[in-house]
C-alpha positions as CSV (number, residue, x, y, z in Angstrom):
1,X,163.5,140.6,124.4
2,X,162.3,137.3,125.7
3,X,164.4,134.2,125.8
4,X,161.1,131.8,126.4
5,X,161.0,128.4,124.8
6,X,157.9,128.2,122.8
7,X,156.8,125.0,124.7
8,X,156.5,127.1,127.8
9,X,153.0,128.7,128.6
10,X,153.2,132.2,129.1
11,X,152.7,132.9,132.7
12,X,153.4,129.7,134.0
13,X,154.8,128.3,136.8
14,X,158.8,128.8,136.3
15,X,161.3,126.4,135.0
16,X,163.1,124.1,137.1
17,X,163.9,121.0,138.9
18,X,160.8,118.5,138.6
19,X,158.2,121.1,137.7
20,X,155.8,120.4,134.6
21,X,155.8,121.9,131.5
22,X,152.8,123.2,129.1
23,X,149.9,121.7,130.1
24,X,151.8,118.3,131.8
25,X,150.9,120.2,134.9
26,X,147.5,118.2,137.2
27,X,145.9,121.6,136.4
28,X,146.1,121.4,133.0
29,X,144.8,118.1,132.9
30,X,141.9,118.8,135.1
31,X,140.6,121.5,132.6
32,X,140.9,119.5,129.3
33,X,139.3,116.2,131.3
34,X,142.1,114.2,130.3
35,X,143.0,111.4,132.8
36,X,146.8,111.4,135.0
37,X,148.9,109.1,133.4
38,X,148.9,107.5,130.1
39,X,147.3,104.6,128.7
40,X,143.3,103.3,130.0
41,X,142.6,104.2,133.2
42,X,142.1,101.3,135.6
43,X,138.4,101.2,135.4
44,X,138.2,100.1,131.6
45,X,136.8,103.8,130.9
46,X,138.0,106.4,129.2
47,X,136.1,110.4,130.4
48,X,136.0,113.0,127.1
49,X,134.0,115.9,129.1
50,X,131.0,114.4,130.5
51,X,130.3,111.3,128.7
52,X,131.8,107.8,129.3
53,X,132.3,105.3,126.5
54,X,133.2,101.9,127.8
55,X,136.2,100.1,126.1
56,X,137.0,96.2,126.1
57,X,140.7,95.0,126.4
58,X,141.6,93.9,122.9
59,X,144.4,91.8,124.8
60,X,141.7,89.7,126.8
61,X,139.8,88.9,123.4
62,X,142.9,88.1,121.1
63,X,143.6,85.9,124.0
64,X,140.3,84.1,124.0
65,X,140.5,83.3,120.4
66,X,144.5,82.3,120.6
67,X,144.4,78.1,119.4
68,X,144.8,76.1,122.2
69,X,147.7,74.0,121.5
70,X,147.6,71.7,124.6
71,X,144.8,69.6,122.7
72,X,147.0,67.9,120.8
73,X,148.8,65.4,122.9
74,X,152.5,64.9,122.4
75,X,153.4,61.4,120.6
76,X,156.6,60.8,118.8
77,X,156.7,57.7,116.1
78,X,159.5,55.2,116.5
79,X,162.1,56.4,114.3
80,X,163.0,52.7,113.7
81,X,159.4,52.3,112.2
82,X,159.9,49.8,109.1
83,X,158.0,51.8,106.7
84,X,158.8,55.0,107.0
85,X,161.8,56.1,104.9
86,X,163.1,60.1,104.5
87,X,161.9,61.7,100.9
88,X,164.5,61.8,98.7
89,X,162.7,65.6,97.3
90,X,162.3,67.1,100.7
91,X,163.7,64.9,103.4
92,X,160.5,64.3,105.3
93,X,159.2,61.3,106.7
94,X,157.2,59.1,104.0
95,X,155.5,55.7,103.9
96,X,154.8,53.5,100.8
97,X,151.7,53.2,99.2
98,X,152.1,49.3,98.8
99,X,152.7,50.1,94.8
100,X,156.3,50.9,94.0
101,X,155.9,52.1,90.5
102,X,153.6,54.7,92.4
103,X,155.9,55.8,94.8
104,X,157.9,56.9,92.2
105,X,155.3,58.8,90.5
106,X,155.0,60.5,94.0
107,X,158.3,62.3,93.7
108,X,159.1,61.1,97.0
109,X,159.3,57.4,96.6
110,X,156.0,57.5,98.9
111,X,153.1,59.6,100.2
112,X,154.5,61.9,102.8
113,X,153.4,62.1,106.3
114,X,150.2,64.5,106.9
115,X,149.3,64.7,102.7
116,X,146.9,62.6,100.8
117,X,146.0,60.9,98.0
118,X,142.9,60.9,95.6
119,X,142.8,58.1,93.0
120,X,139.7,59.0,90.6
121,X,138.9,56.2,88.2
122,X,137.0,56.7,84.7
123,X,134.3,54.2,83.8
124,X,133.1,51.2,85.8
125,X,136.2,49.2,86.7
126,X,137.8,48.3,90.2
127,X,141.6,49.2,88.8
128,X,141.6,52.2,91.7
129,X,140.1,49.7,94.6
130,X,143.1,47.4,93.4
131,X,145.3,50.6,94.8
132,X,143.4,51.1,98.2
133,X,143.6,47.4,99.0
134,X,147.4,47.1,98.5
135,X,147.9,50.7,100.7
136,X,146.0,48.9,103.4
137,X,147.7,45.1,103.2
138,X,150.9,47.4,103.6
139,X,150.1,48.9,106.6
140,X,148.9,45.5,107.9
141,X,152.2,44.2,107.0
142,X,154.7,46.7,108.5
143,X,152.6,46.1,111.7
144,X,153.3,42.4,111.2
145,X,157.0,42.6,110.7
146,X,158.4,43.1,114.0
147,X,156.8,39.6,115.2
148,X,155.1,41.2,118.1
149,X,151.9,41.6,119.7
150,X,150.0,43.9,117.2
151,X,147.4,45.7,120.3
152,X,150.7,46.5,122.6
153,X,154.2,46.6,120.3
154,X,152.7,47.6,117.0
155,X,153.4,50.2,114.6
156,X,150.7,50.4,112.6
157,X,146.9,50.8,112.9
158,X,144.4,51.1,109.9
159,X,141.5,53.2,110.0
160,X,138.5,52.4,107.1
161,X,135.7,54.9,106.4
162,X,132.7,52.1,104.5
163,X,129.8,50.6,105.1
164,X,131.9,46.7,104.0
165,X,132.7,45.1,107.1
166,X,134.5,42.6,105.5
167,X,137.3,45.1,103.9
168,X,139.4,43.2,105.9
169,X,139.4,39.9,104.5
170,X,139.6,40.9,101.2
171,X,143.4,42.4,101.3
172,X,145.9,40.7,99.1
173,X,148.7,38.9,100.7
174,X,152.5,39.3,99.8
175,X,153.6,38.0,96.5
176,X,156.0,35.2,97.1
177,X,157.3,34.4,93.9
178,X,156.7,32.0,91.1
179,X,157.6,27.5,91.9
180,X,160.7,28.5,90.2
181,X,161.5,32.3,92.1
182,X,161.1,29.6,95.0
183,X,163.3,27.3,94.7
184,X,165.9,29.3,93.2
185,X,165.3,31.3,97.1
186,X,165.6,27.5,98.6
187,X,168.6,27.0,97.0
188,X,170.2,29.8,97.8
189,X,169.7,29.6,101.6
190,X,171.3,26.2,101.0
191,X,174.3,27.7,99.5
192,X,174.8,30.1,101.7
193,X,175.3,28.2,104.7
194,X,178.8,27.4,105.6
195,X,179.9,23.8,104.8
196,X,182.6,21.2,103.8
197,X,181.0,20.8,100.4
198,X,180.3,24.4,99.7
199,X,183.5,25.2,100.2
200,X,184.8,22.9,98.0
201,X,182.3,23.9,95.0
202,X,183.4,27.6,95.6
203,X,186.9,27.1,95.7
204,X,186.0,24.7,92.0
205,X,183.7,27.3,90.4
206,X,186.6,30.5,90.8
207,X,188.4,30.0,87.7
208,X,184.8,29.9,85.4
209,X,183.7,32.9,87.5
210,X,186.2,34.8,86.2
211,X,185.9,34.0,82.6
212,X,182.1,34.3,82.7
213,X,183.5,37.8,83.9
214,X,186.1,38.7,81.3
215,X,182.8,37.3,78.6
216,X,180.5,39.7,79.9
217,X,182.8,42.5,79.8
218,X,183.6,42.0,76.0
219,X,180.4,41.8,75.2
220,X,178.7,44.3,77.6
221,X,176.4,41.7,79.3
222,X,176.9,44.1,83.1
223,X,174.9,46.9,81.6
224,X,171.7,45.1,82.7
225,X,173.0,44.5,86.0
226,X,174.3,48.0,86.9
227,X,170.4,49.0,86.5
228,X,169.6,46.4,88.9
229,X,172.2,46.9,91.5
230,X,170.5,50.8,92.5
231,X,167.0,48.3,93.3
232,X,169.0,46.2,95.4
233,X,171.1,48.9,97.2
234,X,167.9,50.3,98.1
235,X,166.4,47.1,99.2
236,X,168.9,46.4,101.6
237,X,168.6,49.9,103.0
238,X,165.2,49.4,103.6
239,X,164.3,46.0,103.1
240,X,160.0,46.0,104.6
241,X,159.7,49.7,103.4
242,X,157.4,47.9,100.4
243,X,156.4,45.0,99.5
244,X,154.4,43.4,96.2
245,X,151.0,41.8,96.6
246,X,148.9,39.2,94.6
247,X,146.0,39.9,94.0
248,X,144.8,36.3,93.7
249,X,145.7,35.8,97.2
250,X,144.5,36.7,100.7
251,X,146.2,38.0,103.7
252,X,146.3,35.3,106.1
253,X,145.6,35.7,109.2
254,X,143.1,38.4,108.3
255,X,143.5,41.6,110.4
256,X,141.6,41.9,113.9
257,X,140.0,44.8,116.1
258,X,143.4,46.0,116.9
259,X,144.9,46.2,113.4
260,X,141.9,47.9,111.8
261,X,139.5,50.0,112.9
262,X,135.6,50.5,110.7
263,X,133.8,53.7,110.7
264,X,130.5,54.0,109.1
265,X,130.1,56.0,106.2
266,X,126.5,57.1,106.6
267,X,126.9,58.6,110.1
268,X,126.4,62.2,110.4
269,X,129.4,64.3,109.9
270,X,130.2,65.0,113.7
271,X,130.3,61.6,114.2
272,X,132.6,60.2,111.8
273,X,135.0,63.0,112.2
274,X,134.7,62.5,116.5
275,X,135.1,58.5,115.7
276,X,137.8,59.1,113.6
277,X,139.7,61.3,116.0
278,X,139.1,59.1,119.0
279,X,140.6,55.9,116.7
280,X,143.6,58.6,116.1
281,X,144.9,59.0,120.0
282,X,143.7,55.8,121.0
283,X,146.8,53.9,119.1
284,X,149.0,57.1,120.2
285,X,152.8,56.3,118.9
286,X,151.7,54.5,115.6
287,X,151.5,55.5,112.2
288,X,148.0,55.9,111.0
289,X,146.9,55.1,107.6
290,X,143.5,56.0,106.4
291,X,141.6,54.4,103.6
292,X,138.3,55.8,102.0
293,X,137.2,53.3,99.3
294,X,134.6,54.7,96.8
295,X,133.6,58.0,98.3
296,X,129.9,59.3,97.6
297,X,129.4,55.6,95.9
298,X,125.1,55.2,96.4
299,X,125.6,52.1,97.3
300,X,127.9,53.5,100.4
301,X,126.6,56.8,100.8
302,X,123.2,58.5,101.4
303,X,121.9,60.9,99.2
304,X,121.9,63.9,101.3
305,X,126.0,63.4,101.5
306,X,126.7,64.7,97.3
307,X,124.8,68.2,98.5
308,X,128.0,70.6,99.3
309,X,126.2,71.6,102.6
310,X,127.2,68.3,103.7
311,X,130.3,67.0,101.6
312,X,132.6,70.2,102.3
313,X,132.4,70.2,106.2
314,X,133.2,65.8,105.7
315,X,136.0,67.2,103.7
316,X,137.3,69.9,105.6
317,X,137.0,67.8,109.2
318,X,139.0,65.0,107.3
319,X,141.7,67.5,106.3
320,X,142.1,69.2,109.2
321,X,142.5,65.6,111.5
322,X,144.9,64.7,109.0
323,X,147.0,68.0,109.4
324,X,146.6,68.4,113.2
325,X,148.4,64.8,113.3
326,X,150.7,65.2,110.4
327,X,153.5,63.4,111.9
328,X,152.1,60.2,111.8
329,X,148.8,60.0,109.6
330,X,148.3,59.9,105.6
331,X,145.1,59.1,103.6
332,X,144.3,57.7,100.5
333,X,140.8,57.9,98.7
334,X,139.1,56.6,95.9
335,X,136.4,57.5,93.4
336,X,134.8,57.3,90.2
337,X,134.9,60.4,88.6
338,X,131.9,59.4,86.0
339,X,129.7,60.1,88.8
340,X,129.6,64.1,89.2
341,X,131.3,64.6,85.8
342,X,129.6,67.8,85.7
343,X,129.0,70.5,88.1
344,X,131.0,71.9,91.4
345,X,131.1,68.4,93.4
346,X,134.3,66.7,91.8
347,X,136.4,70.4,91.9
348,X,135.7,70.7,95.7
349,X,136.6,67.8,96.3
350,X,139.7,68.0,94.4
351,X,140.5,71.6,96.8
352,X,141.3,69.4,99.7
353,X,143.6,66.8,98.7
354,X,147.2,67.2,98.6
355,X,147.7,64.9,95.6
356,X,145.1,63.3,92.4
357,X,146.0,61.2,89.9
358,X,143.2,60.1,87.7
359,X,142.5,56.6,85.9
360,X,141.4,56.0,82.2
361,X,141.0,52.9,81.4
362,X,140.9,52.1,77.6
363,X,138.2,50.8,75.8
364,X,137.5,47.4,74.2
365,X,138.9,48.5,70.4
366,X,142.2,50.0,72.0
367,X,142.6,47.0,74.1
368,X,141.8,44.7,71.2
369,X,144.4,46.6,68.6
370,X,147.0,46.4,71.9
371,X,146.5,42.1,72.0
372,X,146.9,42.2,68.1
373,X,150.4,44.3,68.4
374,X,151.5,42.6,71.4
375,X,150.4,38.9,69.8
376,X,153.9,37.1,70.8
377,X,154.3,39.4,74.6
378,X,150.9,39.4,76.5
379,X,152.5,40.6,79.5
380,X,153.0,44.2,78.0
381,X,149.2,44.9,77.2
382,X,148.2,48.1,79.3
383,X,144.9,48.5,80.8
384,X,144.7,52.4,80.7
385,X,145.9,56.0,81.1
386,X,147.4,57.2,84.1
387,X,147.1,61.3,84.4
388,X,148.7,63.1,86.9
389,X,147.1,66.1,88.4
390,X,148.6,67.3,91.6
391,X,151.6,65.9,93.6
392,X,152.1,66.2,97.3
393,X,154.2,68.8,98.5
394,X,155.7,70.1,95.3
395,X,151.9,71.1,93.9
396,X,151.4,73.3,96.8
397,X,155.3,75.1,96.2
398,X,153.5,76.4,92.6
399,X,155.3,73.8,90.8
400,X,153.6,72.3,88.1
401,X,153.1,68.8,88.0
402,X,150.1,67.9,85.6
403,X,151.1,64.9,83.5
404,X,148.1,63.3,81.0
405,X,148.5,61.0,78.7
406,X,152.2,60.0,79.7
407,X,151.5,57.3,81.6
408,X,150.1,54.0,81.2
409,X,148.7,50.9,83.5
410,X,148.8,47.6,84.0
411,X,147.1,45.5,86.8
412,X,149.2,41.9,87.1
413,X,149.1,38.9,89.6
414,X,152.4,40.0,90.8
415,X,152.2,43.8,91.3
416,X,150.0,47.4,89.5
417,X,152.8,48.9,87.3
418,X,153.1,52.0,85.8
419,X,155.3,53.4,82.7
420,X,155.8,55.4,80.1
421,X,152.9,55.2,77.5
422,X,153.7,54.8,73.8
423,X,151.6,53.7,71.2
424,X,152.7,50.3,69.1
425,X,153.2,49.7,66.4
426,X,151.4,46.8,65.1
427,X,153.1,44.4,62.6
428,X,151.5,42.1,60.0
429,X,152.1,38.6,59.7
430,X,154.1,37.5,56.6
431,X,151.1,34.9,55.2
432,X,148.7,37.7,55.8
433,X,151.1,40.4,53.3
434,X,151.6,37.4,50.8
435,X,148.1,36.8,50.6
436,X,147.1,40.4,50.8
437,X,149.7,40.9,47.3
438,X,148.2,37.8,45.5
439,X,144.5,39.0,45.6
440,X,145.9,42.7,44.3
441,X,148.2,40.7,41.5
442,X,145.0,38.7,40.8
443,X,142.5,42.0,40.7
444,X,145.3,43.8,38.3
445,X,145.1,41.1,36.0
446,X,141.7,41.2,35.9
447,X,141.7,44.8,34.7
448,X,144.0,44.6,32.7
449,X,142.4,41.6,30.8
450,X,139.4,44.1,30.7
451,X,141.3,46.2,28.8
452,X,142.2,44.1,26.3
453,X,139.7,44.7,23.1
């Protein structure tokens, strides 16, 4: 009876100390044509009998396609930068959009770092353009408010993709307040500072203080100041993170070379997309803010640019700058979405933004029955629908976030604000429903004289 194991050939060398086993033996090898050792042999080529079939090192090719990460040159923005304030939805780094209401609307009190932003606009007005010029004078100004040199201590560069030149010098500049908001301010500076006769009037004006105190607590007068006391806490946390802008005013002095940057709009794509990159590490260590007033417009745009052989490589090159510098670039766009109402050109565009919102400004009769039910408060008269589409970061987590008809717009001197939409009610005057009852008074006794035989 044998006691072989059955991995032993029969007739084999015996079992011992560093001897082979099966056909592990050189031997063995050499009749099957299998190479010594294991793995490729060190000329690339791998013998099955008599033919040769060479093989390529997968390692050598996945490391020729492996992204090159050393492009990208390291640059860290100022942490101290006025206008960048932590999201209070996911803690990243976010910049204003130079329209508070809008911020809110954001979710993140701002646009965040490395997203974007596509205002479409219904119709033929410039309420959108009112948007894109208050996002630029808000870069202009952060860049302005550390009272430095703006081409070697800035923070803040602006890059426009148009054909206007003179984009520039038609930013609105910061609302300062009504003659009275003014010297209320005056006043209060003059207060403030520390002398004999303020003292005095403080030290008088206690006692009233506290009954104007004890009066507004009876009657529940601090409710309206609670509200404003979260505004003001914010404010003084960051106090240049935005600002309001009037609209009837310019920005003085208007921006220069190393504030704003122009790229042309009817270049090919390589070029605006190599400009725009160049612009990007040239002011290294600022925060970049790019504007793209009325995209595809004719009057901006040549024709071949609506084809999608042209407009989705613009598109994708855009997105993917913006991405590659995330920590320091954002991008808002405008449109009218009237213009490729139909067909594929206004959903691709709307794949490679991070966030839309879409403008619908009302028409003369709703604007007219608005005027009538707002007779005696002009000031509340909206201009439009706001509808929200996608939101930055939180559209992309599956959220959803579409919002139409739920907002409305209005466009003031002071500031573009944004709430809650509800339709009025519109009340008649009391001559009108007097005179309205004495012609049907007047009409029934007319009938019912007819009736009378």
């Amino acid at each position: 009876m044998s006691f072989r194991k059955r991995g032993d050939v029969l007739g084999g060398p015996q079992r011992g100390l560093g001897v082979n086993r099966g056909i592990s033996s050189p031997d063995a090898r050499a009749m099957r044509g299998l190479p010594q050792g294991r793995g490729l042999p060190p000329n690339g080529e791998m013998h099955l009998g008599e033919r040769a079939h060479p093989i390529k090192h997968v390692s050598a090719g996945m490391r020729r396609l492996a992204v090159n990460e050393s492009v990208v040159p390291p640059s860290s923005l100022d942490q101290s930068h006025p206008g960048i304030r932590p999201s209070p939805v996911s803690s990243q780094p976010t910049t204003s959009t130079g329209c508070h209401d809008l911020d809110k609307l954001l979710g993140h009190m701002g646009l965040p770092l490395g997203e974007s932003l596509l205002i479409e606009e219904q119709g033929t007005t410039e309420f959108s353009s009112v948007l894109a010029k208050s996002f630029a004078s808000q870069g202009i100004v952060h860049n302005r408010t550390e009272k430095s040199s703006a081409l070697t201590n800035g923070n803040t560069h602006l890059i426009v993709v148009t054909l206007n030149q003179l984009f520039g010098q038609e930013l609105p500049g910061v609302y300062k307040g009504s003659r009275k908001d003014i010297k209320k301010s005056k006043i209060s500076e003059t207060e403030s500072k520390v002398t004999v006769q303020n003292m005095l009037e403080s030290t008088h004006s206690e006692p009233s203080a506290r009954q104007d105190l004890k009066i507004a607590w009876r009657y529940g007068l601090n409710d309206d100041k609670k509200n404003t006391k979260h505004k003001e806490s914010e404010n003084d946390a960051y106090p240049d993170y935005c600002h309001s802008f009037d609209i009837t005013s310019r920005l003085m002095p208007a921006p220069n070379s190393a504030e704003i940057s122009y790229i042309s709009s009817i270049q090919p794509v390589r070029s605006i997309l190599s400009q725009l990159e160049s612009t990007i590490n040239k002011f290294d260590r600022k925060l970049i803010r790019i504007v793209i007033p009325n995209f595809l417009h004719p009057a901006m745009y040549p024709p071949k640019s609506t084809q999608l052989t042209e407009l989705i490589p613009l598109l994708h090159g855009i997105r993917s700058v913006v991405k590659k510098y995330k920590e320091r670039t954002v991008l808002l766009c405008t449109m009218s979405s009237d213009l490729f109402s139909s067909g594929l050109v206004l959903p691709s565009i709307e794949i490679f933004f991070d966030s839309i919102i879409n403008l619908e400004p009302f028409q003369q009769e709703m604007l007219e029955f608005l005027e009538r039910a707002y007779k005696s408060q002009p000031n509340k008269v909206q201009h439009g629908l706001l509808h929200v589409l996608k939101l930055p970061i939180l559209s992309e987590r599956g959220e959803m976030h579409v919002m139409k008809s739920e907002w409305a717009f209005k466009n003031g001197k002071k500031k573009f604000e944004i709430e809650p939409w509800g339709i009025p009610v519109e009340d008649t005057d009391p001559d009108d429903s007097k005179h309205s009852s004495h012609n049907l008074d007047s009409q029934g006794a007319l009938n019912s004289s007819g009736l009378d035989f």
